[in-house]
Each structure stands twice: as structure tokens, then as C-alpha cells.
N, CA and C atoms as a LAMMPS dump frame, in Angstrom:
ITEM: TIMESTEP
0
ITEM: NUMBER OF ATOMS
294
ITEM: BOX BOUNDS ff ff ff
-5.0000000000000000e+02 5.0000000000000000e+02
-5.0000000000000000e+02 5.0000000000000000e+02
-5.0000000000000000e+02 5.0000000000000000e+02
ITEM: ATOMS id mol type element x y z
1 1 1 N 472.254 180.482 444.622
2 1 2 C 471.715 181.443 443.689
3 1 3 C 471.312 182.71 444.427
4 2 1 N 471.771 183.672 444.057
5 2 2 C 470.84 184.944 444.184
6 2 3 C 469.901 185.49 443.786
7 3 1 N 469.012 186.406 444.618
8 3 2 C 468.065 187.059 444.308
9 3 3 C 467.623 187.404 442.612
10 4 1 N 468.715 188.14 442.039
11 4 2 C 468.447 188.318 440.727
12 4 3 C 468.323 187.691 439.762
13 5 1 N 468.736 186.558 440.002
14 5 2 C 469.075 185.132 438.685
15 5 3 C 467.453 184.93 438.907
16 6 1 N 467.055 184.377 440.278
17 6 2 C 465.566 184.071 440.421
18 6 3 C 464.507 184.538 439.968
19 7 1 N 464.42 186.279 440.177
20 7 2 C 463.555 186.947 439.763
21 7 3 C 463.425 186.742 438.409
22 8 1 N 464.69 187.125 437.42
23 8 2 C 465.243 187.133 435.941
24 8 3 C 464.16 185.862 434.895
25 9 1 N 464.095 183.952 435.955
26 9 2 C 463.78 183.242 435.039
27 9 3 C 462.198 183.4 435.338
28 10 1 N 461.194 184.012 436.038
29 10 2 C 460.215 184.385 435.4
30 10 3 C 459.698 185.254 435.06
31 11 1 N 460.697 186.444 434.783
32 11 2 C 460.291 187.309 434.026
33 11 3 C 460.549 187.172 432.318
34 12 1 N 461.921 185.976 432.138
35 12 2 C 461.741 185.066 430.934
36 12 3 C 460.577 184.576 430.766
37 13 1 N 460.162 183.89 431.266
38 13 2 C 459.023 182.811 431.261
39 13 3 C 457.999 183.945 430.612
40 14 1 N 457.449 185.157 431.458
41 14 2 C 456.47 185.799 431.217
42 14 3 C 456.52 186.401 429.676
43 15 1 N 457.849 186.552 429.271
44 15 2 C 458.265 187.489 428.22
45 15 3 C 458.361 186.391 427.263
46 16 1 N 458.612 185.032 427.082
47 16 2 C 458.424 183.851 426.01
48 16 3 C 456.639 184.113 426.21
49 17 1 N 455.782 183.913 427.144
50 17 2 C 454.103 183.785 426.89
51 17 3 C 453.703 184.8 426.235
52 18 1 N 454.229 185.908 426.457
53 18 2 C 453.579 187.276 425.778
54 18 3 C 454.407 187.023 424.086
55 19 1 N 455.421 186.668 424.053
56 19 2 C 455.894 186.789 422.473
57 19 3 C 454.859 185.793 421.718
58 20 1 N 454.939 184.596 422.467
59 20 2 C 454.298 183.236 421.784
60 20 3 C 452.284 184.138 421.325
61 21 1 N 451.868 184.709 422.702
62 21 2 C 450.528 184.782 422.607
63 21 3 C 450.674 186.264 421.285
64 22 1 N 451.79 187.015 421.437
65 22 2 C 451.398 188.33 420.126
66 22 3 C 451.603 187.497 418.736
67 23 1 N 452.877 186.569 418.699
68 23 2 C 452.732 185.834 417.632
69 23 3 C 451.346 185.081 416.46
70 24 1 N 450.964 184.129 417.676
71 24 2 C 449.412 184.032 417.458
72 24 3 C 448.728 185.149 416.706
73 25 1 N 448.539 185.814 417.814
74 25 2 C 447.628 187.315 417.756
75 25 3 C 448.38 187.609 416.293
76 26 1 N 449.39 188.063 416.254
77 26 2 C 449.588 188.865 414.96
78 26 3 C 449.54 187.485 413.545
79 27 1 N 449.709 185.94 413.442
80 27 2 C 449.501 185.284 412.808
81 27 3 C 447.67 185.304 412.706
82 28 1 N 446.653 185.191 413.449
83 28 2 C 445.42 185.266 413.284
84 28 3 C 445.315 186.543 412.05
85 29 1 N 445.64 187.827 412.4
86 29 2 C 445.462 188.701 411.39
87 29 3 C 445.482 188.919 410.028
88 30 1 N 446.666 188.405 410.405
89 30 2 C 447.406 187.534 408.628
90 30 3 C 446.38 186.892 407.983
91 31 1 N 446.213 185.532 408.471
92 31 2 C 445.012 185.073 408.13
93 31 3 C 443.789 186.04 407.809
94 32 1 N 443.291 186.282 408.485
95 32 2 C 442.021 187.297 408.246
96 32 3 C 442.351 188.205 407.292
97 33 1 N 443.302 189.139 407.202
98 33 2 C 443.86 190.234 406.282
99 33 3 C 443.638 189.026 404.425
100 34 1 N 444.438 187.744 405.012
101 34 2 C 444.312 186.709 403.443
102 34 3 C 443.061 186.543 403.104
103 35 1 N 441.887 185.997 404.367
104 35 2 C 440.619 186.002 403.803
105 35 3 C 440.266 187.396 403.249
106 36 1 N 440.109 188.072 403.621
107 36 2 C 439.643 189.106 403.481
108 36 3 C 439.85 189.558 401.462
109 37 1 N 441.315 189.21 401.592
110 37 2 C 441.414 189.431 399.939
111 37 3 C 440.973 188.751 398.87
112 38 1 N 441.15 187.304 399.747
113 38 2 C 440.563 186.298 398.485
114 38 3 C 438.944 186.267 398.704
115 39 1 N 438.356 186.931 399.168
116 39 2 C 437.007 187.361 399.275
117 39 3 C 436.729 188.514 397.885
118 40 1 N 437.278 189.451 398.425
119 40 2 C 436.927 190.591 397.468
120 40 3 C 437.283 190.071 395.898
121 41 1 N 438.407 189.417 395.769
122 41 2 C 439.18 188.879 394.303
123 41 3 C 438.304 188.048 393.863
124 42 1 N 437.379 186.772 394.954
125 42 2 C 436.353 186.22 394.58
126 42 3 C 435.145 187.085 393.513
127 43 1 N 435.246 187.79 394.571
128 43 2 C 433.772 189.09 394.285
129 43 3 C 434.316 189.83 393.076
130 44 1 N 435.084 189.828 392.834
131 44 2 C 435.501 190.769 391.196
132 44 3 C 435.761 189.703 390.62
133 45 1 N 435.795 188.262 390.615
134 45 2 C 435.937 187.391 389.529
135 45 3 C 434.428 187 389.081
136 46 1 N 433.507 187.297 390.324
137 46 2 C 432.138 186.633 389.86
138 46 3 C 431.407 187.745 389.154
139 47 1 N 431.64 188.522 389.534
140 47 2 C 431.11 189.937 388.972
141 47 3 C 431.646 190.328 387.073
142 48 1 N 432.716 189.832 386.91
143 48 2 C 433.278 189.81 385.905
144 48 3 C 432.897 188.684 384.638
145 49 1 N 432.89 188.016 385.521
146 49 2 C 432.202 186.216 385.094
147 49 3 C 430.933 187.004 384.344
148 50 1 N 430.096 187.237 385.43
149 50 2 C 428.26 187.557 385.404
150 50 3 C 428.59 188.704 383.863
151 51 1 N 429.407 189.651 383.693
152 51 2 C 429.297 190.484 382.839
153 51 3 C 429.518 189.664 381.789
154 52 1 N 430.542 188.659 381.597
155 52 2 C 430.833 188.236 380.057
156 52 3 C 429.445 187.396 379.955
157 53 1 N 428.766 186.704 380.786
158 53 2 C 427.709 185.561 380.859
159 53 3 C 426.446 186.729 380.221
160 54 1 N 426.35 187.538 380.55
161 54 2 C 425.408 188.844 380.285
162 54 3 C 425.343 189.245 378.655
163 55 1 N 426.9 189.105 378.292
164 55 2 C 427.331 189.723 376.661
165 55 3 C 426.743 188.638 376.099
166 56 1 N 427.489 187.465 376.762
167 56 2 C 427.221 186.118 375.824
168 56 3 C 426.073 185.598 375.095
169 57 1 N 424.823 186.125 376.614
170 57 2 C 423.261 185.745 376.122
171 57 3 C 422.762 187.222 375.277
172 58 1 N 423.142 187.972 375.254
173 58 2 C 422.749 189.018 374.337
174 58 3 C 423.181 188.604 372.801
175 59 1 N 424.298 188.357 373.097
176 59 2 C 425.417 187.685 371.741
177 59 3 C 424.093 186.65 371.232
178 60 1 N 423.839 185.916 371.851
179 60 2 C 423.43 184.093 371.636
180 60 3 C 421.997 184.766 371.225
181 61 1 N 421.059 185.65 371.268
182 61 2 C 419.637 186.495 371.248
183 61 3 C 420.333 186.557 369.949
184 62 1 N 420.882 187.802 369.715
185 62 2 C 421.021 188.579 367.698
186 62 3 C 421.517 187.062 367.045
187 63 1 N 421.9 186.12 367.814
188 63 2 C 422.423 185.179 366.696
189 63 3 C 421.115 184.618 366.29
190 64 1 N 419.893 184.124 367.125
191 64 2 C 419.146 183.247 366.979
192 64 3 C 418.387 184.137 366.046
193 65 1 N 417.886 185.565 366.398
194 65 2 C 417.217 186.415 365.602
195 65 3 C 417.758 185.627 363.776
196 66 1 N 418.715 186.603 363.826
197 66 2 C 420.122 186.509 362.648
198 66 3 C 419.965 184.958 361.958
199 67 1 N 419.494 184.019 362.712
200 67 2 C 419.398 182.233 362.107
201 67 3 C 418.145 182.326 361.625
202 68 1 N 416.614 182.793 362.381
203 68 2 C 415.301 182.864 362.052
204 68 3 C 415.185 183.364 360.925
205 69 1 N 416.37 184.674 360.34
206 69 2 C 416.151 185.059 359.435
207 69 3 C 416.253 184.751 358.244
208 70 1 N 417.555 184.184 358.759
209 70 2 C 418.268 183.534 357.48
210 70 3 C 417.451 182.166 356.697
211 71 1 N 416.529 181.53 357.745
212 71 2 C 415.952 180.684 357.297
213 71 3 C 414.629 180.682 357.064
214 72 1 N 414.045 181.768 356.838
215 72 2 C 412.682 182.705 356.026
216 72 3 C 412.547 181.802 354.884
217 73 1 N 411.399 181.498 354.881
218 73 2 C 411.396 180.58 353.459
219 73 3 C 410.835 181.789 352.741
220 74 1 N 410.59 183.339 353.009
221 74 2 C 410.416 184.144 351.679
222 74 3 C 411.925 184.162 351.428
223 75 1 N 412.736 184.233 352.426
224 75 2 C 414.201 184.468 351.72
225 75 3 C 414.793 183.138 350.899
226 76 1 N 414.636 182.328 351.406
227 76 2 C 414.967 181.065 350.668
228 76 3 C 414.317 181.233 349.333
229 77 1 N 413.294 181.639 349.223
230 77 2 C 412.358 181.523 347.657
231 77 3 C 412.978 182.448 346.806
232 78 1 N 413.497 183.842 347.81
233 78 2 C 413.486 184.9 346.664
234 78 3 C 415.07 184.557 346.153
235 79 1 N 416.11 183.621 347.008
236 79 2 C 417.479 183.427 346.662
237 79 3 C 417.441 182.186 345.172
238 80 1 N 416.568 181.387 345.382
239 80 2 C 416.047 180.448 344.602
240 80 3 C 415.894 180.957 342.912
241 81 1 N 415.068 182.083 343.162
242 81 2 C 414.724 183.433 341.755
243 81 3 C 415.658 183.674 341.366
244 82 1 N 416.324 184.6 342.225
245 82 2 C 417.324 185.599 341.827
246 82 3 C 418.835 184.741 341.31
247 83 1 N 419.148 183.991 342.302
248 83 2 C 420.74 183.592 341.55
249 83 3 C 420.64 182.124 341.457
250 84 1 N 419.224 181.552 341.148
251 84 2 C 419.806 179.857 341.141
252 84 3 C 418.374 180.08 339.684
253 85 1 N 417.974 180.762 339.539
254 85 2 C 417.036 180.852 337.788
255 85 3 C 415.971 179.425 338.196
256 86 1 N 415.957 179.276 339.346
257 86 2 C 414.621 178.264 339.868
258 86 3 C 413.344 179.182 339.816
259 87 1 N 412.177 178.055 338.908
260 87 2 C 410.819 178.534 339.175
261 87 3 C 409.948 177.399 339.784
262 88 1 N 408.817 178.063 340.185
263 88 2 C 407.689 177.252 340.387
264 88 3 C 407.051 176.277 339.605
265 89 1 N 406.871 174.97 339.562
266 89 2 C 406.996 174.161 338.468
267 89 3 C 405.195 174.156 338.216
268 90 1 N 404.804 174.291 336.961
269 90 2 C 403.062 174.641 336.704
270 90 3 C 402.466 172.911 336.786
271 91 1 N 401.494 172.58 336.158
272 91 2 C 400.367 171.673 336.591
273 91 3 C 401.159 170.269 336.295
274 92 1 N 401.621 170.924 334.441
275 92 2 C 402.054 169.412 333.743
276 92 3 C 403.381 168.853 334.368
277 93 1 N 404.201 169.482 334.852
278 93 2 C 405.308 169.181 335.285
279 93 3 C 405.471 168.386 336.637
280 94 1 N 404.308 168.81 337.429
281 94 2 C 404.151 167.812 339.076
282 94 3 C 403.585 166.429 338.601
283 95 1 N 404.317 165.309 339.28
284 95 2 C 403.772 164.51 339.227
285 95 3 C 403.106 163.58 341.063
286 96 1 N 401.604 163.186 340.369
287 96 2 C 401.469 163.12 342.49
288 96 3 C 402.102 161.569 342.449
289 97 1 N 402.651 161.419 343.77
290 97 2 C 403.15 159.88 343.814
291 97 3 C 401.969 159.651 345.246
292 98 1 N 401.536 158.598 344.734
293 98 2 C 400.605 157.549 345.447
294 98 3 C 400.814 157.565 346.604
């Protein structure tokens, strides 16, 4: 063998360690660059989440209001009057049960 063949297989050698170690190196990034997104996509899904969860309990407040109302026993009495011709029944008409 000559000089040049010799020199040649470790400057292979050196030039496979440096590809293998940028490989790495540039696969680590990748990775990180992926965390990095499914981080932020996290962070705009929870943030998005928190806003509808926000509407919902505002929503779920006017409903309960909106139920309290509806079940007003002045409103119940005055619906009773007006479209069902129900009255208050006077002395002779109650009877007490024991």
C-alpha cells in the first residue's frame, strides 16, 4: 500500500464521525423545533378551552337566573289568573284533613 490509500481511510473514518455526530446534532433540533410546536398548539388549545369554559359558566348564570324566574310563585299565581280562570278557593270550599 501506499502513502495515499493510508492517509485516505482515516480521513474516511473522521468524515463518517463528523456526518454521524451533525446527524444527531441536526436530528436533536428536529425534536426540539417538534416540542416546541406542540407546546405552543397545547397553549392555544388550553387557552381556547378556558374561553368556551368562561362562555359556558356565564351561559349556565342567565340560565339559572332565567329558571328562578320562571319559577316565582308570583308568576305561577298570576299564570294561574290570567289563562287557566283559577281562583283562590274562600272558607266553605277548604276542607282541613286531620
Amino acid at each position: 500500500m501506499n502513502k495515499k490509500t493510508k492517509k485516505n481511510i482515516p480521513n474516511r473514518n473522521l468524515s463518517g464521525i463528523w456526518l454521524v455526530l451533525l446527524s444527531i446534532f441536526i436530528a436533536e433540533l428536529l425534536l426540539y423545533t417538534w416540542c416546541r410546536v406542540q407546546f405552543v398548539r397545547t397553549g392555544y388549545a388550553i387557552s381556547e378551552e378556558t374561553q368556551k369554559n368562561q362562555h359556558l359558566m356565564a351561559l349556565q348564570k342567565k340560565l339559572k337566573i332565567e329558571l328562578a324566574h320562571l319559577k316565582s310563585p308570583e308568576r305561577i299565581g298570576k299564570i294561574a289568573e290570567t289563562r287557566l280562570g283559577l281562583i283562590m278557593p274562600n272558607a266553605k270550599q277548604t276542607i282541613i284533613i286531620p
